[in-house]
Residue, then its C-alpha position, 0 to 999 in steps of 0.5 A: x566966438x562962443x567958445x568952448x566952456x565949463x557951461x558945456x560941461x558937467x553938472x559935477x555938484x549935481x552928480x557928487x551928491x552922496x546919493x549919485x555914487x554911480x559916477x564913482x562905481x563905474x570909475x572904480x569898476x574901469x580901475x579894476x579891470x586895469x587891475x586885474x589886467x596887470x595881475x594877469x600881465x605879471x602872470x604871463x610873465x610868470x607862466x614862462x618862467x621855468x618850472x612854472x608848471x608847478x604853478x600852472x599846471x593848466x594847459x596852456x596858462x600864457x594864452x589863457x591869461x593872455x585872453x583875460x589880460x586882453x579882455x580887461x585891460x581894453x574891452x571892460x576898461x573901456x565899457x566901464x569908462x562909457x558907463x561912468x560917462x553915461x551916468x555923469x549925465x543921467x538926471x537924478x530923476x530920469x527913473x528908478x535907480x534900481x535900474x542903474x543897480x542892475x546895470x552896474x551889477x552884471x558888469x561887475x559880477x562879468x568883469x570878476x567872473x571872466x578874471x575867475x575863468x582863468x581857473x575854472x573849467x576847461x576849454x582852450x583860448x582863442x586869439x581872435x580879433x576884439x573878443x578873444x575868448x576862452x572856450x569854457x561855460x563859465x567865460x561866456x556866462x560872464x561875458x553875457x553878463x557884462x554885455x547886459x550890464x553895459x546894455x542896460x546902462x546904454x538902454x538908461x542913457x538914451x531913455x533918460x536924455x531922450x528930450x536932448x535928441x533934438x541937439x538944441x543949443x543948450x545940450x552940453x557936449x556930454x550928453x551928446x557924447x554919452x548919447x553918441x556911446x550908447x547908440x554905437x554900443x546898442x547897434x554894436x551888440x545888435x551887430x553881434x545879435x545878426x551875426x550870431x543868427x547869421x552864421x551856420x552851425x558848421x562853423x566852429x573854432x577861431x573862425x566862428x568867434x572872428x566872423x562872430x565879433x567883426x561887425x561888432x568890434x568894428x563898430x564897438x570902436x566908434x563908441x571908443x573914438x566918441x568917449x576919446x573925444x569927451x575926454x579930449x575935451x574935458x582934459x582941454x578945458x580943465x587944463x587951461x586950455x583954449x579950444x579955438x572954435x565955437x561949442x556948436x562946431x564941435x557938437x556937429x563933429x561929435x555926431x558927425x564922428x558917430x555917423x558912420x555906425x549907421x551903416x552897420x545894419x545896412x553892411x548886414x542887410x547887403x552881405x552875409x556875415x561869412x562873405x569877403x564883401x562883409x569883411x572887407x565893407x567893415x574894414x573901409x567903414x573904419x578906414x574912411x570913418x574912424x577919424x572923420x571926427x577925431x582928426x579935426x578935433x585932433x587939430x584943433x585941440x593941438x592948436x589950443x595946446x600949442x596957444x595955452x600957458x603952463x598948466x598949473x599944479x593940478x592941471x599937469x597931469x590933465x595936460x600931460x594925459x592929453x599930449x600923450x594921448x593924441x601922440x599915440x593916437x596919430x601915431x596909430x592912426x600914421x602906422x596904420x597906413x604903413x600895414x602889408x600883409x600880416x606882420x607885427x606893423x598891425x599890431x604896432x597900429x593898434x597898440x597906438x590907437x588902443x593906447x591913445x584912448x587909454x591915456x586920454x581916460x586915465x586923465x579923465x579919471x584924474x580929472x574927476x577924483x577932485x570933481x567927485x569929492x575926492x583929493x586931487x591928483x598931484x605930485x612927482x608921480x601923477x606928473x610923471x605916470x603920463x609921461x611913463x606910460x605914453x612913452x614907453x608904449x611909444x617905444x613899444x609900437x616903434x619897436x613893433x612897427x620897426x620889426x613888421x618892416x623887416x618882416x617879423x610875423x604878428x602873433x609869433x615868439x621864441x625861435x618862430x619870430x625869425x630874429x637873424x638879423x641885429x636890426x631884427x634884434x634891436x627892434x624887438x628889444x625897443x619893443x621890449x624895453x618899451x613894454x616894460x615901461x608901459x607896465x611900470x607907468x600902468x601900474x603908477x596909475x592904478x596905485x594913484x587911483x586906489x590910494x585915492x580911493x582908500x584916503x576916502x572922500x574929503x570934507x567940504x573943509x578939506x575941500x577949500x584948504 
């Protein structure tokens, strides 16, 4: 059988040339964003602090940097991830470079800018679903940036690996994944571009931002599943790990798993934006196709691990990352199927899923230091950051899904959440405790990433001590 193998991977002497750097900017821009979301994570705390007014003297400070904490830690995290994958296979010769500049410019300058908007201007924060927003020039002028960035970088994508659309048999697994993100992330923004022309003029408000990113964010997430699964991949392979079917096999899912995208223009074609059946077409367009691919790769990958000696001193995290990542996964994908009504089990479903794709990227980030020229993650701490983070973050959705069972409201706090009972209590308090460690084990990873950055590339030497 013609298993899965570092052939089918990354070209990684190709892109650590000293001219290929863009692998590296995007890297270090998603590890800024996570950042900046922690920073904005221990404002939140701050701005409930009492006499926190004299801090933040913005009106409502918690929501406001609650949008931001929200945009970065999920929507840029994940996009600068894609576009790290996206220039990992782009050929040093695909076209002018200055095009990768450009699209990795606008992307930093939105991802600083929606941090800035926090303190500049007026305008108040809405919680609506994918995109939260803040109401303010500034938010939406960097907004627009970062979404031209990633579409340029998209755009490069499919133009450079334009000869590879044929998926012959010596298209390696990343360039049909790169190719899979940016088609869904093209028709996602196209998405937004319908919906924005579709939707009246007296529609205003968190109604209007919700019916403006729906078929978006629905579809947004396919890019999300497609880069999950690279990373599933990768994390395997270099891991010590076995995937037990053929590299054809899994180059079919992977197209497979971004199929369902296809449907997005023909949602828009079918129902007005602000109708019920538009609404609810994208709900079952996730529901039925948003683990058509990663549950069978999910298996196999499971079934790989369960096989797979002990990984050794630089493949622990690499293999900690990924059972914790398809843990949180699964488990959000089961918790999903729990949802009725509008209770706090939905965001215990999306938490896990969110989660699950999170890890699988810190360990592709660990991954690539070494392949990238950069010392190796190693130690007590990178082999206990994954364990951290995934089970506190399991801990938090438990504690979630426990209380939405027991009807504790979404998007309530304080006095409002209706805690009477000691049930109620001990599960917010899980939820609570679980949070808590998540920070800790985000925090971990963001300081392993930065000291690796700071200690600089290693000598070709230092490379073979």
């Amino acid at each position: 059988m013609n298993r899965l193998t570092d052939k089918d991977s990354i070209d990684f002497e190709a892109i650590a040339a000293p001219d290929a750097g863009y692998p590296i900017r995007w890297l270090q821009l998603g590890v800024l964003s996570l950042g900046l979301a922690g920073l904005f994570a221990i404002l939140l705390v701050l701005s409930r602090m009492p006499g926190s007014d004299a801090f933040f003297p913005w009106v409502d400070f918690f929501r406001t940097a609650l949008v931001v904490h929200v945009d970065q830690s999920v929507l840029i995290w994940f996009l600068a991830m894609a576009g790290m994958v996206s220039s990992l296979v782009i050929p040093a010769d695909a076209g002018p470079q200055s095009w990768q500049r450009i699209a990795f410019g606008l992307a930093l300058a939105g991802t600083l800018g929606i941090a800035l908007s926090a303190f500049i201007g007026d305008g108040a924060p809405l919680m609506n679903n994918y995109v939260p927003v803040l109401q303010r020039p500034f938010f939406f002028a960097s907004l627009g940036l970062f979404g031209m960035g990633i579409l340029v970088q998209s755009l490069m994508t499919l133009y450079s690996c334009r000869n590879s659309i044929a998926f012959g048999s010596s298209v390696r697994l990343p360039d049909i994944a790169a190719l899979s993100i940016s088609f869904a992330v093209i028709i996602s923004l196209l998405a937004l571009l319908v919906a924005w022309i579709q939707i009246p003029s007296g529609v205003e408000g968190q109604g209007y931002y919700e019916y403006l990113f729906w078929g978006a964010g629905h579809t947004l997430q396919f890019a999300y599943t497609q880069l999950l699964l690279l990373a599933w991949l990768l994390l395997a392979l270099y891991s010590g790990v076995t995937v037990p079917v053929s590299t054809s096999w899994i180059k079919w899912l992977l197209l497979l798993g971004v199929a369902p995208v296809l449907l997005t223009p023909l949602i828009y074609l079918l129902y007005d934006t602000l109708t019920i059946e538009s609404r609810t077409a994208f709900i079952r367009m996730m529901q039925f196709g948003g683990g058509i691919a990663a549950i069978p790769v999910g298996a196999i990958i499971v079934t790989g691990l369960l096989r797979a000696g002990k990984a050794d001193e630089t493949g622990r995290p690499l293999r900690r990352s990924l059972w914790m990542s398809l843990l949180l996964f699964f488990s959000g994908g089961f918790i999903a199927l729990m949802i009725s009504g509008v209770n706090t089990i939905i965001p215990a479903h999306y938490h896990g899923s969110i989660v699950g794709v999170t890890l699988a990227l810190m360990g592709l980030a660990y991954l690539l230091l070494p392949k990238l020229g950069y010392a190796a993650v190693k130690g007590r701490l990178a082999d206990l950051q994954p364990w951290i983070y995934g089970l506190g973050q399991m801990l938090h959705i438990s504690g979630l899904a426990a209380s939405g069972a027991m009807g504790i409201q979404r998007k309530t706090s304080g006095a409002a959440q209706g805690l009477d009972s000691l049930a109620a209590k001990a599960a917010m308090g899980v939820m609570g405790v679980g949070g808590l460690l998540a920070v800790i084990g985000g925090i971990l990873f963001v300081w392993i990433m930065l000291r690796a950055f700071l200690k600089g590339k290693q000598s070709v030497v230092e490379k073979h001590m």
